[in-house]
N, CA, C and O of each residue as an XYZ file, in Angstrom:
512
protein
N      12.476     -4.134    -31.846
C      11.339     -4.727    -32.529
C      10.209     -4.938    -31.530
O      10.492     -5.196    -30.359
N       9.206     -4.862    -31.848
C       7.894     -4.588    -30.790
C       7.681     -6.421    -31.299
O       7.993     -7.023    -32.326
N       7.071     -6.811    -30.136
C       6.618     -8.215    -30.079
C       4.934     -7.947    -29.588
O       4.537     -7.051    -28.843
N       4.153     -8.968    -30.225
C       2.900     -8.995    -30.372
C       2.267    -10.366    -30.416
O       2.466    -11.303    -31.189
N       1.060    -10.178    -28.886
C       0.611    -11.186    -29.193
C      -0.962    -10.959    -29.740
O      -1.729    -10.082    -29.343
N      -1.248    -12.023    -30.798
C      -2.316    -11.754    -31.148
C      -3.772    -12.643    -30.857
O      -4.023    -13.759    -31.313
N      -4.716    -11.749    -29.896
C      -5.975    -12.976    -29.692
C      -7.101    -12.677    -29.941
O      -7.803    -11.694    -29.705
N      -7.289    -14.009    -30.659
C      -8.610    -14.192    -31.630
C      -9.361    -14.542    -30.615
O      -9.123    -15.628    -30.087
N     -10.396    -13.742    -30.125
C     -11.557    -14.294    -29.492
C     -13.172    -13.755    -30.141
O     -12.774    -12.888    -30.920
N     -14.091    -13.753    -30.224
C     -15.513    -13.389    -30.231
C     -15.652    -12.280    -29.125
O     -16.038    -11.140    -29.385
N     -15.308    -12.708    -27.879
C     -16.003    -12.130    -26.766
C     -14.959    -10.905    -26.274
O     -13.900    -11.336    -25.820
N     -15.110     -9.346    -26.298
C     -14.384     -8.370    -26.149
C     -14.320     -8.590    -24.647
O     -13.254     -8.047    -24.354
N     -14.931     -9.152    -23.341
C     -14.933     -9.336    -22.465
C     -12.960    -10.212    -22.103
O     -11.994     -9.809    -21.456
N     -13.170    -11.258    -22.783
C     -12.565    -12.316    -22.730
C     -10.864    -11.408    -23.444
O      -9.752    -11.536    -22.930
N     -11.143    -10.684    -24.511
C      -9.682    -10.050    -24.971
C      -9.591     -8.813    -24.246
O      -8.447     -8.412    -24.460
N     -10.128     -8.075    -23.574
C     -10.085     -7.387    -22.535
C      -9.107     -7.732    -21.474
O      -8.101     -7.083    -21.186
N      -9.591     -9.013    -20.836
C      -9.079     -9.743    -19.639
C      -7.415    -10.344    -19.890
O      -6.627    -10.635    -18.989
N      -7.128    -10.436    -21.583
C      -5.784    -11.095    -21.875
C      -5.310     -9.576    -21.971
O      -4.194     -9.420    -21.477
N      -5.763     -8.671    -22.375
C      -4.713     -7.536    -22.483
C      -4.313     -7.044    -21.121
O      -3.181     -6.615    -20.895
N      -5.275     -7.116    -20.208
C      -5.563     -6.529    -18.832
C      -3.816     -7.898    -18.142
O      -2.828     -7.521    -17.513
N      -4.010     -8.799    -18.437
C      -2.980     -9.864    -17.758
C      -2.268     -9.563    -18.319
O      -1.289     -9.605    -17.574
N      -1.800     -9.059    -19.710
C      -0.090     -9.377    -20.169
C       0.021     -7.678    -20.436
O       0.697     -7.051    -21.251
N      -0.639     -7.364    -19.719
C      -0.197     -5.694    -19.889
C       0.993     -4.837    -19.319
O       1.250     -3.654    -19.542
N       1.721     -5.843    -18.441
C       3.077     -5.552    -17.945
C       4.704     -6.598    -18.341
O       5.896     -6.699    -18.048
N       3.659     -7.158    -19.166
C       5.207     -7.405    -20.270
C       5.288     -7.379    -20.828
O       4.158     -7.254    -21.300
N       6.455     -7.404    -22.126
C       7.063     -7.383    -22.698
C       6.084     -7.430    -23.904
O       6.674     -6.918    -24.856
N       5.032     -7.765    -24.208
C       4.024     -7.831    -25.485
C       2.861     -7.024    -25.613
O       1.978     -7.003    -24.756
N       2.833     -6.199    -26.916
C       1.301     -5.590    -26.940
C       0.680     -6.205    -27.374
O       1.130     -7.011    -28.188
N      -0.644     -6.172    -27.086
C      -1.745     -6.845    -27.715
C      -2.104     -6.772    -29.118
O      -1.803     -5.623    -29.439
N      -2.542     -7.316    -30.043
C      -3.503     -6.799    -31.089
C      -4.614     -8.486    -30.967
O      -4.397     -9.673    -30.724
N      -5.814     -7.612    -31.311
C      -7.114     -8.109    -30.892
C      -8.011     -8.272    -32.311
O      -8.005     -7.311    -33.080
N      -8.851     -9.589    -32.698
C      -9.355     -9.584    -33.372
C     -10.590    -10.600    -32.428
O     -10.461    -11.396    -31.498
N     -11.764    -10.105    -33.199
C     -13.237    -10.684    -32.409
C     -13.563    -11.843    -33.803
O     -14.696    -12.314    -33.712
N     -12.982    -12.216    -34.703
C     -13.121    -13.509    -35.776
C     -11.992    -13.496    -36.618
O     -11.069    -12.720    -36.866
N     -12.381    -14.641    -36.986
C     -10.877    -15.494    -38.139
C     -10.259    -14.374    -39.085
O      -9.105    -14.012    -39.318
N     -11.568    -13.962    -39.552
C     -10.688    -13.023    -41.038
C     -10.139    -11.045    -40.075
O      -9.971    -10.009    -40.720
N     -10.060    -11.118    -39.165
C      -9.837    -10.239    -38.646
C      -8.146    -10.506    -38.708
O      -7.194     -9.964    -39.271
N      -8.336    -11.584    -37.856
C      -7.066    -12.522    -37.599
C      -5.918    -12.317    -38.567
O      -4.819    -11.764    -38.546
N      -6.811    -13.149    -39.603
C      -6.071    -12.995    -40.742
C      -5.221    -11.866    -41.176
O      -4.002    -11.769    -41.319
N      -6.120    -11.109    -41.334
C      -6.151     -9.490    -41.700
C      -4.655     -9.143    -40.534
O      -3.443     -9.130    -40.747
N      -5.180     -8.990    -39.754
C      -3.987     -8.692    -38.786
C      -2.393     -9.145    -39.360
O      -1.352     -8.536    -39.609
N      -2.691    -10.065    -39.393
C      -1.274    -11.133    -39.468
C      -0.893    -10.640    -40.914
O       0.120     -9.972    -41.121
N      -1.633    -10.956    -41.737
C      -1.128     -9.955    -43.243
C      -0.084     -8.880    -42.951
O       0.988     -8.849    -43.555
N      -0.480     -7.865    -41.864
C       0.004     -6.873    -42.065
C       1.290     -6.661    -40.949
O       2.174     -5.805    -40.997
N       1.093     -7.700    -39.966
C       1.710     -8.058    -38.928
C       2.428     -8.867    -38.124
O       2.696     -8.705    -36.933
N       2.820    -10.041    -39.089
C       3.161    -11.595    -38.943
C       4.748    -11.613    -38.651
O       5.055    -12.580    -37.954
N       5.554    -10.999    -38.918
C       7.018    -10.349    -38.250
C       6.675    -10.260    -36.643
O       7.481    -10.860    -35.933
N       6.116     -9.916    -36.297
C       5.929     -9.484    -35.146
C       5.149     -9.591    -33.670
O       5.181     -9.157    -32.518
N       4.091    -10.902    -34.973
C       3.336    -11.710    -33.990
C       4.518    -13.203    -33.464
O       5.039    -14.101    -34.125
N       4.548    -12.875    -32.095
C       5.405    -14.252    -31.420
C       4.173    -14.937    -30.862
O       4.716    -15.989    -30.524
N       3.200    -15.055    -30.604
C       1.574    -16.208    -30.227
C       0.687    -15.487    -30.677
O       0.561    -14.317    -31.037
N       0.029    -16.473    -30.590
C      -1.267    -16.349    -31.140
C      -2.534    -17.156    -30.393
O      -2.905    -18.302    -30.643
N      -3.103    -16.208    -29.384
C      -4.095    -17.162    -28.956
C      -4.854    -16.678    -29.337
O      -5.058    -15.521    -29.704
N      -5.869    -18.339    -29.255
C      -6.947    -18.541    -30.244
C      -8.781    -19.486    -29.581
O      -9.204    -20.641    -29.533
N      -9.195    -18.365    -29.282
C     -10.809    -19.467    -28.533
C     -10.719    -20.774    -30.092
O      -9.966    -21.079    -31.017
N     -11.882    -21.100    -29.576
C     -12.368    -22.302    -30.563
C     -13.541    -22.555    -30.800
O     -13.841    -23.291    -31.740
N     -14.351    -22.062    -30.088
C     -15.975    -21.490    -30.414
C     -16.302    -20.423    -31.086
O     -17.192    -19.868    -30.442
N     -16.111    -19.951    -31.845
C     -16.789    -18.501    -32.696
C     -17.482    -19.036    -33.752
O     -17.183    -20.021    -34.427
N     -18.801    -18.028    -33.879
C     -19.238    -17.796    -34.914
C     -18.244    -17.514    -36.222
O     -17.120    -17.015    -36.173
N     -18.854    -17.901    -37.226
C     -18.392    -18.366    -38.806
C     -16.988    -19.467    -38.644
O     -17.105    -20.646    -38.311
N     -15.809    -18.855    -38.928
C     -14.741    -19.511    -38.862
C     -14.677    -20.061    -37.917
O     -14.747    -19.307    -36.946
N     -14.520    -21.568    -37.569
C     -14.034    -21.938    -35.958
C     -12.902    -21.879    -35.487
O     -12.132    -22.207    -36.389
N     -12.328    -21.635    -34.538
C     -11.087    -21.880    -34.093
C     -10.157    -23.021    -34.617
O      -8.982    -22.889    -34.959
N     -10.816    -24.033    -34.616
C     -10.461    -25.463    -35.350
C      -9.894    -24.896    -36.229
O      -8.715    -24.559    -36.121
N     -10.849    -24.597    -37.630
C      -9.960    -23.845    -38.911
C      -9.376    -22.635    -38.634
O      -8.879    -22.152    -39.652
N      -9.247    -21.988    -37.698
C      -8.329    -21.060    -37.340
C      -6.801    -21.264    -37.460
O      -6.007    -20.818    -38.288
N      -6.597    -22.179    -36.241
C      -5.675    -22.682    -35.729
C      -5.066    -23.662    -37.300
O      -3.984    -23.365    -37.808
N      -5.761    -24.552    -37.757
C      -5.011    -24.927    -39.125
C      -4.689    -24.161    -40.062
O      -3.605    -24.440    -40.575
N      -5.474    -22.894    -40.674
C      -5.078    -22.131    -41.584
C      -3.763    -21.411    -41.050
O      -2.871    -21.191    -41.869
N      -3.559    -20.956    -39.457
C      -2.552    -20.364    -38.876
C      -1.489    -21.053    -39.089
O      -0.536    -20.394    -39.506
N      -1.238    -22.763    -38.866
C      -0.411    -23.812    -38.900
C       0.298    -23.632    -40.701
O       1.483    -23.482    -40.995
N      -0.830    -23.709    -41.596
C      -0.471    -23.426    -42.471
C       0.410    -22.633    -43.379
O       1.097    -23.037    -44.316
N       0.231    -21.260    -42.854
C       0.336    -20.091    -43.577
C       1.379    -19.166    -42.947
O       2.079    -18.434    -43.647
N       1.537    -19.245    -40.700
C       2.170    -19.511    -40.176
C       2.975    -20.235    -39.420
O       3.217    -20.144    -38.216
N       3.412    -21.038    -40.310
C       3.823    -22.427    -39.111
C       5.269    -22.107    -38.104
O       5.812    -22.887    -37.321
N       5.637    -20.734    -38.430
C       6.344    -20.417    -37.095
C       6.084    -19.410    -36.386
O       6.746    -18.399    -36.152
N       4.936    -19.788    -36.006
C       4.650    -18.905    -35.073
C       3.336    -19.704    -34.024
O       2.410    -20.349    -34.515
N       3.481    -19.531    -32.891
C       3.177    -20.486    -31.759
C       1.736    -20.559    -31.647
O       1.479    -19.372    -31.442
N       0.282    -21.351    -31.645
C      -0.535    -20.928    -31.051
C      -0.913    -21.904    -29.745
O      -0.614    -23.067    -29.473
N      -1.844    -20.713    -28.953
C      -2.161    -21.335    -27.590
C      -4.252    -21.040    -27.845
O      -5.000    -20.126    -28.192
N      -4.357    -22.482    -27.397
C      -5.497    -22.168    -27.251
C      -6.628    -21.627    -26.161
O      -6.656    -22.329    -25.150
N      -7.288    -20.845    -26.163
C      -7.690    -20.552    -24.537
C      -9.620    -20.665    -25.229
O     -10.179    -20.016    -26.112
N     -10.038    -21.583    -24.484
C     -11.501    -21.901    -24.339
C     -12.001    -21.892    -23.076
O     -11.492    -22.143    -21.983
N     -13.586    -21.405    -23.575
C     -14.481    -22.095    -22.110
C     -14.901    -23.453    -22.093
O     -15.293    -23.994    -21.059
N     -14.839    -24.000    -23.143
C     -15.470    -25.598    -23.226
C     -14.354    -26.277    -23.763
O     -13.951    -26.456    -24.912
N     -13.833    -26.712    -22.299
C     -12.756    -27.836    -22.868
C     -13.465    -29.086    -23.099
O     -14.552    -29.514    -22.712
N     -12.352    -29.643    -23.990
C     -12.695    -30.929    -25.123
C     -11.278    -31.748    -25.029
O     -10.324    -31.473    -25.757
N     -11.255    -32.787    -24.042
C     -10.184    -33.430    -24.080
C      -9.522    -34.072    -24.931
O      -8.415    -34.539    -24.661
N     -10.184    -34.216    -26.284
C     -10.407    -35.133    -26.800
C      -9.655    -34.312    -28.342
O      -8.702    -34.595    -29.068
N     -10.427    -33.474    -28.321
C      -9.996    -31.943    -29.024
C      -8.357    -31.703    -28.363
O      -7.494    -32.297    -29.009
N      -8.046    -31.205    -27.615
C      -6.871    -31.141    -26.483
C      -5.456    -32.174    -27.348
O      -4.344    -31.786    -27.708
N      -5.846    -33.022    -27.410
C      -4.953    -34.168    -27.872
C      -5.012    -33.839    -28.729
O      -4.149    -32.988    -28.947
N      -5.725    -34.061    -29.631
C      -5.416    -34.067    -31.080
C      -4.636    -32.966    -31.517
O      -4.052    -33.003    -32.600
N      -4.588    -32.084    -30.831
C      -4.028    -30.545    -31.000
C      -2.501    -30.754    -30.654
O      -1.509    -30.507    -31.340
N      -2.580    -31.135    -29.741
C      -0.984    -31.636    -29.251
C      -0.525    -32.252    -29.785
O       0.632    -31.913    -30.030
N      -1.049    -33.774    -30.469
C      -0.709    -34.775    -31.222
C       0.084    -34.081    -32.555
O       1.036    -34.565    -33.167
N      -0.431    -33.128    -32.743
C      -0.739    -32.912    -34.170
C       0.115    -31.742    -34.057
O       0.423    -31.255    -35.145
N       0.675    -31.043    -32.809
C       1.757    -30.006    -33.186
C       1.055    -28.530    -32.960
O       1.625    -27.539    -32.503
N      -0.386    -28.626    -33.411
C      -0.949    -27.721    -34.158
C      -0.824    -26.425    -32.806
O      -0.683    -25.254    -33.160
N      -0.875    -26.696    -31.621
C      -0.701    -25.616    -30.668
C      -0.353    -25.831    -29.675
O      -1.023    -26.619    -29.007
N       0.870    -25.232    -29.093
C       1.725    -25.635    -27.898
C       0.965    -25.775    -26.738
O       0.864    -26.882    -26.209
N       0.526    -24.982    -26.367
C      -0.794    -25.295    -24.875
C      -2.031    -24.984    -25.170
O      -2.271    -24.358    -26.203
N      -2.987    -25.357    -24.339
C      -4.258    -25.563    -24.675
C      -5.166    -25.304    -22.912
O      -5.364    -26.070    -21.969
N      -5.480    -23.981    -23.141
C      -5.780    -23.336    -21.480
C      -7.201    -23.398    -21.458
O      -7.734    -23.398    -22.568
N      -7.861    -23.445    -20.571
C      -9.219    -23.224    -20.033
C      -9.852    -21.506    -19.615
O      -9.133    -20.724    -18.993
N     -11.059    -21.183    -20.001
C     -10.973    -19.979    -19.788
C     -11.809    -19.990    -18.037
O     -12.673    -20.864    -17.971
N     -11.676    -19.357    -17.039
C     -10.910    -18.107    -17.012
C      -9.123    -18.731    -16.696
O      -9.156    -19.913    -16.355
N      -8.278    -18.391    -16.730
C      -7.107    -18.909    -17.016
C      -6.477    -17.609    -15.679
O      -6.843    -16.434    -15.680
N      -5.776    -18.044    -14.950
C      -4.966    -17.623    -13.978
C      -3.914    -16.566    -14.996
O      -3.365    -16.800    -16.073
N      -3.922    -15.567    -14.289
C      -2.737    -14.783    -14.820
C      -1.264    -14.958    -15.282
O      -0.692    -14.466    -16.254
N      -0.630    -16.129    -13.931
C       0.546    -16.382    -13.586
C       0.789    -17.300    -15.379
O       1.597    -17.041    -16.271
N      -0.323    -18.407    -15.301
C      -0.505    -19.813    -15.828
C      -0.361    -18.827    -17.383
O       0.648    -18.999    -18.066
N      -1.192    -18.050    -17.738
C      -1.336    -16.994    -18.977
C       0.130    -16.420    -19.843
O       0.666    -16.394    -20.951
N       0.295    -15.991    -18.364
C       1.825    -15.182    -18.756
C       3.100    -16.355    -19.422
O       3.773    -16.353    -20.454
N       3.004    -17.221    -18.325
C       4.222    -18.496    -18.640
C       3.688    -18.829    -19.685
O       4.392    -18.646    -20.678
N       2.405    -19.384    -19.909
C       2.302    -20.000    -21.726
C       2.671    -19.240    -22.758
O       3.227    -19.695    -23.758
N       2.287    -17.623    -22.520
C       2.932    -16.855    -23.551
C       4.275    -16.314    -23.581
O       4.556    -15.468    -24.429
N       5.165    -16.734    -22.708
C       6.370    -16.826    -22.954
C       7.041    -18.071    -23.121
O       8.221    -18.016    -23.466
N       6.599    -18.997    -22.971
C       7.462    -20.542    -23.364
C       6.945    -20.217    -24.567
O       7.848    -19.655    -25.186
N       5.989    -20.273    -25.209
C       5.684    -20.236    -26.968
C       6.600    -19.245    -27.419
O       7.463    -19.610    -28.219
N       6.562    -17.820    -26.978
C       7.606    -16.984    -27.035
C       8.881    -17.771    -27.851
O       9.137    -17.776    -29.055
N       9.587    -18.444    -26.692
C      10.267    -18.451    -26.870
C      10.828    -20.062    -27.725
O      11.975    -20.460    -27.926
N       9.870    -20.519    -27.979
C       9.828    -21.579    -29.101
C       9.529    -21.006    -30.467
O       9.377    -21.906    -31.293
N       9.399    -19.810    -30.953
C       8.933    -19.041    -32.369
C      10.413    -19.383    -32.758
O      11.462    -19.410    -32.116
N      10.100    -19.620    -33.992
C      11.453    -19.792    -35.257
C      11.413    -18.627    -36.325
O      10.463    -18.647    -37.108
N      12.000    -17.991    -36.396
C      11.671    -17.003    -37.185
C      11.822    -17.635    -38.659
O      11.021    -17.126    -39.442
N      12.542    -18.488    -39.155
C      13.407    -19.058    -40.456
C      12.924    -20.327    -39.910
O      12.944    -20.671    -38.728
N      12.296    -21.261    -41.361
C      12.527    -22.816    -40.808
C      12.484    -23.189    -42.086
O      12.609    -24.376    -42.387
């Protein structure tokens, strides 16, 4: 079974740089630049998505409602958030709330990248 992580960002720069880091393990990428891309993806691909990172600044959909409709619709399946404007405040509530296992800063170290997307990895429930 092919494992997939999927990241929602705006900036092709920024999903460039996550495919470029996890390009020697174990996960292919699939890439969406907004929410209903996302979506779209996961429709056709949600078996197979094990994370899901997710910015939180985009145009139309925000990450905010990203990340809840994901909670929703996938609630087993992990998301990590990766931003340039951290929000501590934001941060918590996210944690508080379940809604996404880590919560990274962009530019995000490779090493730091890889380990978040395998501890979520390996917290996915397939059945709950």
């Amino acid at each position: 079974m092919k494992h997939h992580v999927l990241v929602l960002d705006d900036e092709a720069e920024v999903r460039a740089a996550v495919r470029l880091q996890l390009k020697d393990t174990r996960f292919e990428i699939l890439e969406a630049e907004n929410a209903q891309q996302a979506i779209d993806l996961l429709a056709d691909n949600a078996i197979t998505v094990d994370v899901i990172i997710c910015d939180v600044r985009m145009p139309g959909i925000s990450g905010v409602e990203a990340v809840a409709y994901f909670q929703r619709k996938y609630p087993s399946t992990p998301v990590i958030v990766l931003t340039g404007f951290p929000d501590t405040a934001l941060a918590v509530d996210f944690m508080k709330k379940k809604d996404v296992v880590d919560y990274l800063t962009k530019p995000v170290e490779k090493e730091r990248l890889i380990a978040a997307v395998e501890n979520a990895a390996k917290g996915r429930k397939l059945f709950e």
